[in-house]
KEZA-148559 format. One line per 4 residues: number of its first residue (from 1); their letters; for each residue y, x, z of C-alpha. Coordinates in steps of 0.5 Angstrom, whole numbers, plus 2048, in hexadecimal, padded with zeros to 3 digits. Example, Ala and Ser with C-alpha at 12.3 -4.5 7.8 and 13.67 -1.06 7.14 Angstrom:
1 = AS = 7F7 819 810 ~ 7FE 81B 80E .
REM end
This chain:
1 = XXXX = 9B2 71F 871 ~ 9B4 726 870 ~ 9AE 72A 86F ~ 9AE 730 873 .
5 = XXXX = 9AA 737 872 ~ 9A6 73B 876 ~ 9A9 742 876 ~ 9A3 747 875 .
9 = XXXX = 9A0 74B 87A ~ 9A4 752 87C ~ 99E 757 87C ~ 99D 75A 883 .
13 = XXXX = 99F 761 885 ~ 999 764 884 ~ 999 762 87D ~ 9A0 765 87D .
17 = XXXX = 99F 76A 87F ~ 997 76D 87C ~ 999 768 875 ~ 991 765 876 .
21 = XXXX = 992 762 870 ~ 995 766 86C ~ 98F 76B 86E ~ 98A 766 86D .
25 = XXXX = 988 766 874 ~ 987 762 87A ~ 988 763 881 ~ 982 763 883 .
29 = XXXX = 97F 768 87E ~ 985 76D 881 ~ 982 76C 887 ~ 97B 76E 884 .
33 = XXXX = 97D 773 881 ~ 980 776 888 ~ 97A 774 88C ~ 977 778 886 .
37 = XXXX = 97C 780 886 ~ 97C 77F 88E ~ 974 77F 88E ~ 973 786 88A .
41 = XXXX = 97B 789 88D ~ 978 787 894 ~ 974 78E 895 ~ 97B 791 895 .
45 = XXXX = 97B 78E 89D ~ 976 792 89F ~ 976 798 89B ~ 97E 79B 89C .
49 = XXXX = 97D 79B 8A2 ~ 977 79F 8A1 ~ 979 7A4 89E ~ 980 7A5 8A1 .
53 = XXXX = 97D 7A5 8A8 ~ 979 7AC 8A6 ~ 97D 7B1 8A6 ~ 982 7B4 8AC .
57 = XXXX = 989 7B7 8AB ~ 98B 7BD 8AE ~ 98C 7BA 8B4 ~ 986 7B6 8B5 .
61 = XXXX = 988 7AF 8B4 ~ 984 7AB 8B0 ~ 985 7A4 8AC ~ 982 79F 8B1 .
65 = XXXX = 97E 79A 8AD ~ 981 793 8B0 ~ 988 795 8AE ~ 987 798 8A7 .
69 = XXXX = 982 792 8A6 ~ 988 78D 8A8 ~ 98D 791 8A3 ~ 988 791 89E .
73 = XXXX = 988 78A 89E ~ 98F 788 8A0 ~ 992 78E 899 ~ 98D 78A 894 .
77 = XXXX = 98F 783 897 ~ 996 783 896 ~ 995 788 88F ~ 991 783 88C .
81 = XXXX = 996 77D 88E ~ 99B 780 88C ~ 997 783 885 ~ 996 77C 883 .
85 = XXXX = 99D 779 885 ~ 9A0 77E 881 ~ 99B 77F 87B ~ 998 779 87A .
89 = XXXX = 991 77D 879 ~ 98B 77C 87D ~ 98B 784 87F ~ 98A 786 886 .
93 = XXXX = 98B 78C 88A ~ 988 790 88F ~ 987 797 891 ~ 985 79B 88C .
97 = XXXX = 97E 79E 88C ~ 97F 7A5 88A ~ 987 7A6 88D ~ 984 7A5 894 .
101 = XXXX = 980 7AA 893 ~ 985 7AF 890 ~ 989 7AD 897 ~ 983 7AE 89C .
105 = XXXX = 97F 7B5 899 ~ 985 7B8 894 ~ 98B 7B7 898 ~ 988 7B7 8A0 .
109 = XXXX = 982 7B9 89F ~ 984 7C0 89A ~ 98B 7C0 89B ~ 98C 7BE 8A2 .
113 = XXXX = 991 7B9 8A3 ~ 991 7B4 8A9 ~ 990 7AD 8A6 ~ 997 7AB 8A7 .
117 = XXXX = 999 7B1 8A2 ~ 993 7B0 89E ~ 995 7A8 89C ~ 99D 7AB 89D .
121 = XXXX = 999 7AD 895 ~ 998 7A7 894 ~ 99E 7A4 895 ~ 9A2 7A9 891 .
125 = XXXX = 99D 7A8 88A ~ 99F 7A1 88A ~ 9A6 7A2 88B ~ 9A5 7A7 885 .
129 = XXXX = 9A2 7A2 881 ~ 9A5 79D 883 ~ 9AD 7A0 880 ~ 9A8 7A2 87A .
133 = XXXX = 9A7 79A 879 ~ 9AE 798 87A ~ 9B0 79E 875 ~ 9AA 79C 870 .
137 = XXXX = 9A9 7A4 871 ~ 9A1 7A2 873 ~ 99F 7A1 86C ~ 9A1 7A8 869 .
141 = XXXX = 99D 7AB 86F ~ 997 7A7 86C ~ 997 7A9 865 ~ 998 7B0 869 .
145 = XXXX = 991 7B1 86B ~ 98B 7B0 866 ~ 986 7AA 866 ~ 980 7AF 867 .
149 = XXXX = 984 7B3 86E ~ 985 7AC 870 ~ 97E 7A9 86F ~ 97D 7B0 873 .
153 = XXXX = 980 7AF 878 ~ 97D 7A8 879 ~ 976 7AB 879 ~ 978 7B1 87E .
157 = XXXX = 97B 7AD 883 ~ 975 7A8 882 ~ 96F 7AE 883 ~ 973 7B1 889 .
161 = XXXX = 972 7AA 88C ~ 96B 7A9 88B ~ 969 7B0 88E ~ 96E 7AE 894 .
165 = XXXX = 968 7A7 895 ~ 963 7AC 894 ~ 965 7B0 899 ~ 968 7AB 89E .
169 = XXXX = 961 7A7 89E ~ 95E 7AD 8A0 ~ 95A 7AF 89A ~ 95D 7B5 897 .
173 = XXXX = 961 7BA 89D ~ 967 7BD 89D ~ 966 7C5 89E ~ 96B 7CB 89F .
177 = XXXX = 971 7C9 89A ~ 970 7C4 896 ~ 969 7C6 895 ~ 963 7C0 895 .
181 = XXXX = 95D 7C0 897 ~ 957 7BB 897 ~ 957 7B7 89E ~ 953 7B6 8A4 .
185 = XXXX = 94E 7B0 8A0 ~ 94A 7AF 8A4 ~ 94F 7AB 8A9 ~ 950 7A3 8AA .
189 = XXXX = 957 7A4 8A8 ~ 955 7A7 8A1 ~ 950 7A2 8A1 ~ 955 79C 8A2 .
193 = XXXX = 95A 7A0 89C ~ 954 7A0 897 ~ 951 799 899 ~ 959 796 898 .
197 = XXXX = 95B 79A 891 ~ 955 796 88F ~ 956 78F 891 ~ 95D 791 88E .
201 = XXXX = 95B 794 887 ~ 956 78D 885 ~ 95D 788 888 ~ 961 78C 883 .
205 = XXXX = 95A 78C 87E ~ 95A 785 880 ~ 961 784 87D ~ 962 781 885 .
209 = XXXX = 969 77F 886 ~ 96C 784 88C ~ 965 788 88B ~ 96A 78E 88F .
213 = XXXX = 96B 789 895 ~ 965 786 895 ~ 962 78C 895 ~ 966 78E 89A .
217 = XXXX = 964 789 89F ~ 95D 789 89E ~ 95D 791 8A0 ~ 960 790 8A5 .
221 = XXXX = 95C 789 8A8 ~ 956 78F 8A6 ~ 95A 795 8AA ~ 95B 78F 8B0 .
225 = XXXX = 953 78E 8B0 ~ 951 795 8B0 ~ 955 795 8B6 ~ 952 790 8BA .
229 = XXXX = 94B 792 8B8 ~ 94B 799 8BA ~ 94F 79B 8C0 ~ 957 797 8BE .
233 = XXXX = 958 79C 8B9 ~ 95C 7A2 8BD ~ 956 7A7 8BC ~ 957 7A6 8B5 .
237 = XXXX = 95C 7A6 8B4 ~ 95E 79F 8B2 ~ 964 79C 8B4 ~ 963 794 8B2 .
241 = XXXX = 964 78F 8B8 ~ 966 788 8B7 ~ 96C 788 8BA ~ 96E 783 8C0 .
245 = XXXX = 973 780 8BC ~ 974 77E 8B5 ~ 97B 77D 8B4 ~ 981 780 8B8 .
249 = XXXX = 989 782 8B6 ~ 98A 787 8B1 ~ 98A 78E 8B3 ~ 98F 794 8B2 .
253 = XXXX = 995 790 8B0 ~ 999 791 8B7 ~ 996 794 8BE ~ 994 79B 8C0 .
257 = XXXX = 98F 79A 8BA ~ 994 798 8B5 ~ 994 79C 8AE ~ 998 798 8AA .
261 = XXXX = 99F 79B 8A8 ~ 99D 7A2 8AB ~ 99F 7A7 8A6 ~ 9A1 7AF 8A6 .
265 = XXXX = 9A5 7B2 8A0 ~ 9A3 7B9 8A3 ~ 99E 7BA 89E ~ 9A3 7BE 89A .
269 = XXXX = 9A4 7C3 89F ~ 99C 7C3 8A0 ~ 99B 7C4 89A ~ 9A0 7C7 896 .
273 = XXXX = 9A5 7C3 890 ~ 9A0 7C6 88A ~ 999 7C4 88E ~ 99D 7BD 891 .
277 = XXXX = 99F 7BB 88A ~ 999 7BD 886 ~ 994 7BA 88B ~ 999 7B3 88A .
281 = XXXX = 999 7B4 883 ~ 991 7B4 882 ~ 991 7AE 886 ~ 995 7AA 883 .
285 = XXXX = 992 7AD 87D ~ 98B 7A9 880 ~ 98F 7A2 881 ~ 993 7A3 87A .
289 = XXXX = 98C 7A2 876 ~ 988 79F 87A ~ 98E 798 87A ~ 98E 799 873 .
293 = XXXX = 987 799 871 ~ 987 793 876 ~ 98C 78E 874 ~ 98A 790 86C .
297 = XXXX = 983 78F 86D ~ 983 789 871 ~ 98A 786 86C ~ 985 787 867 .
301 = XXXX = 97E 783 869 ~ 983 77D 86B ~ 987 77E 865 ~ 98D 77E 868 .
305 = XXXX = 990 785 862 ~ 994 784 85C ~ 993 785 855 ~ 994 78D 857 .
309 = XXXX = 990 78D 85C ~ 995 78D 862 ~ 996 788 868 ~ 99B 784 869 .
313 = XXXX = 9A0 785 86F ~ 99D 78C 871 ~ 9A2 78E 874 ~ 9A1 789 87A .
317 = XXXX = 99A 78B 87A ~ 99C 792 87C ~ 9A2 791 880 ~ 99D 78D 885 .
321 = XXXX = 997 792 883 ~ 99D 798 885 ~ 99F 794 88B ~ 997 793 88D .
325 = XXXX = 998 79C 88D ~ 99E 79C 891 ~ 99D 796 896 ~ 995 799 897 .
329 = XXXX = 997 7A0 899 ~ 99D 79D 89E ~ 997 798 8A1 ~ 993 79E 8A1 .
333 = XXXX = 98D 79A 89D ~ 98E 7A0 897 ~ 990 79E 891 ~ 98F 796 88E .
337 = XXXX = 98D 796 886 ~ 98B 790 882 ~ 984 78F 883 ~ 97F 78E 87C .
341 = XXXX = 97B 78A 880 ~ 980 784 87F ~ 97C 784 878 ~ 977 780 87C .
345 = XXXX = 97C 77B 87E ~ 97E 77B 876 ~ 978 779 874 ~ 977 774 879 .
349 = XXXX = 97D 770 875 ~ 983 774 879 ~ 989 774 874 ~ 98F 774 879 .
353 = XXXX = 992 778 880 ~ 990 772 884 ~ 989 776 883 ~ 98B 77B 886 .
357 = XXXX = 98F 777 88C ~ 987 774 88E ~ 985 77C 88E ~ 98C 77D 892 .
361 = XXXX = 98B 777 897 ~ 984 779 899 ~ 986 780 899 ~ 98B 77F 89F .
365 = XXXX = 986 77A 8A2 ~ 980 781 8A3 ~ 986 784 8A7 ~ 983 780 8AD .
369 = XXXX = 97C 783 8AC ~ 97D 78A 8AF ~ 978 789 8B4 ~ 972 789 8AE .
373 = XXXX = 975 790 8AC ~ 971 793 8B2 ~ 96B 790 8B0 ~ 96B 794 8A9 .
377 = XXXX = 967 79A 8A9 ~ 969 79F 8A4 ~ 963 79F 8A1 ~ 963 797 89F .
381 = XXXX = 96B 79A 89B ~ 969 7A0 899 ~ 964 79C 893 ~ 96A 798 891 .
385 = XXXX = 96D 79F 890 ~ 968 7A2 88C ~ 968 79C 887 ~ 970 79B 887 .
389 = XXXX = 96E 7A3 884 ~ 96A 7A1 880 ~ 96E 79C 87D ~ 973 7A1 87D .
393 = XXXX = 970 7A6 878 ~ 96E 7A0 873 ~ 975 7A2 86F ~ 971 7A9 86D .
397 = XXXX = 96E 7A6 867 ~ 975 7A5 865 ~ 977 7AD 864 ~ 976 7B0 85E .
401 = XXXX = 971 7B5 860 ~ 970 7B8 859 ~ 978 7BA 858 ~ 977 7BF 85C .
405 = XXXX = 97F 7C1 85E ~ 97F 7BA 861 ~ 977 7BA 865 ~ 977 7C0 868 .
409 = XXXX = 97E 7BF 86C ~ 97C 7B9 86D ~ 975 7BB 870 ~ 979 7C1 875 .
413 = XXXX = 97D 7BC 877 ~ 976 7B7 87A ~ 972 7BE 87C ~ 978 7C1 880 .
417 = XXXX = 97A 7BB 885 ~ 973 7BA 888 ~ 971 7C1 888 ~ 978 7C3 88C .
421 = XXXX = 979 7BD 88F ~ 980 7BD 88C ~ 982 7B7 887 ~ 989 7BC 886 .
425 = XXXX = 985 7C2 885 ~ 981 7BD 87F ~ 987 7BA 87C ~ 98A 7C1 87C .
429 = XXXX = 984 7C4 879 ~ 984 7C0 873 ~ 98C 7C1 871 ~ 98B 7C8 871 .
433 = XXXX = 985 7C8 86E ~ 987 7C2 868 ~ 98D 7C6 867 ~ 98B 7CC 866 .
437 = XXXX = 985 7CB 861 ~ 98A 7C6 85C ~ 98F 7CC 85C ~ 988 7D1 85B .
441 = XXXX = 986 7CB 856 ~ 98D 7CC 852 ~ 98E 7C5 855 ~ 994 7C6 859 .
445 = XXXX = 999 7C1 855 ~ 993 7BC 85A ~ 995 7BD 860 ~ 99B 7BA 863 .
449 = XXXX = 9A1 7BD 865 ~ 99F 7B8 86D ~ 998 7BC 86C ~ 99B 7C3 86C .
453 = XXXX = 99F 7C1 871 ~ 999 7BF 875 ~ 994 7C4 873 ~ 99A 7CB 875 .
457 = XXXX = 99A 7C7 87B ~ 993 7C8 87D ~ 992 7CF 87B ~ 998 7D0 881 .
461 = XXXX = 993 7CB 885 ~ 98D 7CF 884 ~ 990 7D7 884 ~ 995 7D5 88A .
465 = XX = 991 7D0 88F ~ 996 7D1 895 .
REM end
């Protein structure tokens, strides 16, 4: 009798596709390790719709809070599926900290573009970046700017954050200008703001997985209390009220309210080509070096670089991470980056993109939670945004603060875009500054050919505003 042999077993599509075994890993750790970057990613549900919904444009609209909810959910779904589909790293994006507030205080707030106008911004830096990936252009942009106005620009962005939490929890106030001022603490609200920051500064002391979520929640459990307590709240100014549902069809996407797609290029032609494209220009500044430091950084921890240092398949990391800036600007979301919280879901084991599908799976399940987004006050967000400053401004360490040709413009570009509450006024600060002190310092040969271009650029932005 002939003797037969089984044929072996063909791996699964998932082993296909994420290489499990090659990696070293499990679908069950992937799945761990997604759950984990979701938990410490999540408080971006609550606190982009927060900051975008601050400001009106000139013509009075608003970035309603259901729906931004629904395209902060909906923009970093697909991008991180589509992250781990075509990297194969468990990186995740989202709506970046830092952009958001750029869309919503520089470009409406200070420039006063409409909302469509503003993300219309958005949209064309990820285009730009986008070509510059395709044309490997993007690198010798990087090398242009140095490490310390990089760092610095990080640590300006992360204290204009920090002060926008101080003064939407009411503990600071906003005078004439950008004058601030101590706010009324003797109030509930304060007192809801204050006891939040707490209990989310000892999660985060505590190392507690999702302590911004968490504390997010806890405050706002606090802030729903209170209003129970003392006369539903109104009074004080609170607006936590458990709602009368807790799921619903995700909003903002078509309808009357639907911002999803809504774009105007007029912002030109409001602004002036040399305005238009120097604020472009500084904003894809901020999402060039905050990816870069990101996937890097991350790289490193999971041991994903090569013997020089550098990340394997790259260039699919920032044609997704271009996209992500593109694909937030026409969604309306802001611009999507790649999240260093996916270091979390690294030291949970993660080693593949199937991490990042987890995180991008549950992402696309919150857009059915916008009936929570009501019940959040800004006092429960402002102290995430407070401590996402904080974390922000870490990098400070690293700034060669005794060459003083490289600290000084590093420290104007901090100071500057807080005290104007302008990130370009900082960024451009900073260029002038670095290149005028190497040339004065007999430095010039330093300075890149990119960098004075940026830097006469901004001499022509801050002498002829209009």
């Amino acid at each position: 009798m002939a003797q037969t042999h089984a044929l072996p077993a063909q791996p699964g599509w998932l082993e296909r596709t994420f290489q499990l075994s090659e990696r070293g890993t499990t679908v069950t750790t992937e799945v761990r390790a997604g759950l984990a970057t979701f938990m410490v990613m999540a408080y971006i549900i609550f606190v982009n719709p927060s900051i975008l919904g601050q400001v009106a444009d000139p013509t009075g609209a608003k970035m309603p809070f259901p729906a931004t909810l629904t395209v902060t959910c909906l923009t970093a779904g697909v991008l991180s599926i589509l992250m781990g589909l075509a990297s194969n790293y468990p990186f995740a994006l989202a709506p970046g900290m830092g952009l958001n507030a750029v869309v919503t205080f520089q470009l409406v707030g200070a420039l006063k573009l409409t909302w469509p106008q503003a993300m219309s911004v958005i949209l064309l830096e990820g285009l730009v970046i986008l070509v510059l990936v395709l044309t490997r252009f993007r690198e010798a942009v990087m090398e242009a700017i140095p490490m310390s106005l990089k760092r610095a620009i990080g640590v300006g962005i992360g204290l204009f954050i920090a002060i926008i939490g101080f003064v939407n929890g009411g503990f600071v106030s906003r005078g004439e200008a950008t004058a601030l001022t101590l706010g009324q603490l003797h109030t509930l609200p304060v007192a809801v703001f204050v006891l939040g920051f707490l209990i989310t500064g000892y999660l985060l002391a505590r190392r507690v997985r999702g302590a911004l979520l968490y504390g997010i929640l806890l405050t706002t459990a606090v802030a729903i209390v209170a209003n129970a307590l003392w006369g539903g709240g109104k009074a004080f100014g609170l607006s936590a009220v458990l709602p009368e549902r807790w799921l619903a069809a995700p909003a903002g996407l078509w309808g009357p309210d639907r911002i999803f797609g809504r774009v105007d290029f007029g912002f030109f032609a409001t602004l002036g080509v040399t305005t238009a494209v120097l604020v472009t220009f500084s904003i894809m500044l901020a999402d060039f070096f905050d990816t870069m430091g990101t996937v890097v950084g991350i790289g490193a921890e999971a041991g994903f670089l090569d013997e020089q240092g550098r990340l394997p398949r790259i260039r699919q990391v920032l044609l997704v991470d271009s996209l992500g800036a593109a694909l937030g600007g026409f969604a309306n979301s802001s611009s999507n980056t790649t999240y260093i919280e996916s270091a979390a879901g690294v030291a949970e084991g993660g080693r593949t993109g199937l991490a990042s599908v987890v995180v991008g799976v549950l992402f696309l399940l919150a857009m059915f939670l916008n009936p929570v987004a009501g019940v959040i006050p800004k006092e429960a967000t402002a102290p995430a945004l407070i401590l996402v400053g904080f974390f922000m401004m870490t990098v400070a360490r690293d700034i060669p603060w005794t060459e003083y040709e490289e600290a000084i413009p590093a420290f104007v570009t901090m100071l500057v875009m807080p005290f104007t509450w302008s990130i370009t006024n900082g960024i451009g600060a900073g260029f002038i500054t670095y290149t005028v002190l190497k040339v004065l310092s007999g430095k010039a040969r330093e300075v890149r050919p990119l960098m004075w271009g940026a830097a006469a650029a901004f001499v022509v932005y801050f002498l002829f505003p209009a």
